[in-house]
C-alpha positions in Angstrom: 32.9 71.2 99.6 36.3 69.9 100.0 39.8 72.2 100.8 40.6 71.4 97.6 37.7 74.7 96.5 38.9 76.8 99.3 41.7 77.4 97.8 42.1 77.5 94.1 45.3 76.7 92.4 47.8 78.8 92.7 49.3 80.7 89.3 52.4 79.2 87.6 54.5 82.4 88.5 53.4 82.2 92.0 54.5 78.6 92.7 57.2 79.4 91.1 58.0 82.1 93.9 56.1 80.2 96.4 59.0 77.3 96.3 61.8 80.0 95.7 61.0 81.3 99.1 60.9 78.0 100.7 64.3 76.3 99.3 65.6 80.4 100.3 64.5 79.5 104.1 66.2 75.9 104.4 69.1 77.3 103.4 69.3 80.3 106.0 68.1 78.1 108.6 71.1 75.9 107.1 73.5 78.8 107.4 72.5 79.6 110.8 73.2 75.8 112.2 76.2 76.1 110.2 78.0 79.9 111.7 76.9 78.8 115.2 78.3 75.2 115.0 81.5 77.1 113.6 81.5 79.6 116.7 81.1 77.1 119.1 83.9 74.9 117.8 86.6 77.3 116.8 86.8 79.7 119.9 90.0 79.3 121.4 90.2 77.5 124.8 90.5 79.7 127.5 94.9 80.0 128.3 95.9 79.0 131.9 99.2 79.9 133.5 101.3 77.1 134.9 101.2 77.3 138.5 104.7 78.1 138.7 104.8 81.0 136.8 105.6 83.5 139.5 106.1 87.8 138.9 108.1 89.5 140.8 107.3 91.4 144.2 105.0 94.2 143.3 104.4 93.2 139.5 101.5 93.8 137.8 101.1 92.2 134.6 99.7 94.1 131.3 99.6 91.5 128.5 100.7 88.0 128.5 101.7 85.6 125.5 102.3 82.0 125.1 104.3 80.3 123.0 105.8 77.1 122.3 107.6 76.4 125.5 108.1 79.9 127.0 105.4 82.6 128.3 106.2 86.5 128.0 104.7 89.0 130.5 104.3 92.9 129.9 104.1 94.5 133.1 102.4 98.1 134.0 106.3 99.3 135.0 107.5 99.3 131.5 109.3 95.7 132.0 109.4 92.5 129.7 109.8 88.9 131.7 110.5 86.2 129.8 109.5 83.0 131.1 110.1 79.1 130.3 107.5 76.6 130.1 108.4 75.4 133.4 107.7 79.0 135.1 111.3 80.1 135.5 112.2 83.3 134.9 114.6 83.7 132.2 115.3 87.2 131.1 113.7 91.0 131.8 114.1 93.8 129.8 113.2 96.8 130.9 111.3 98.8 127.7 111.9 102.7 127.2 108.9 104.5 128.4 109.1 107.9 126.5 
């Protein structure tokens, strides 16, 4: 007896399926390879601070932004410092707290 009579052919319908559900996994397993290789290479870089950004005494920041050339810092006492790409403090502005 050969394999061949183990297992008899398979009816038209179910190859049909049979090679539905395989083309169906190749293309998840596809998909999977192609979210995760689009994760890993469009996460944003983590942002570092220029050394000579320095906040003022007592200063605790909230949020910080970059932008092209200048840095802004929210601090915890309400204030906005506006900062240059070299670290320099440029303006404040103290924000209403109602």
């Amino acid at each position: 007896m050969s394999a061949k009579d183990d297992f008899p052919e398979l009816p038209p319908h179910l190859r049909l399926l049979k090679t539905l559900v395989t083309v169906l996994t190749g293309v998840m397993i596809l998909g999977v390879i192609i979210v995760v290789g689009l994760l890993v290479t469009r996460f944003p870089t983590p942002v570092t601070a220029p050394e000579a950004l320095q906040l003022p005494e007592g200063t605790v920041a909230q949020a910080v932004t970059q932008g092209h050339g200048w840095w802004i810092v929210v601090t915890e006492d309400a204030r906005v410092l506006f900062f240059g790409s070299d670290g320099a403090l440029r303006q404040e502005v103290p924000l209403d707290s109602q």
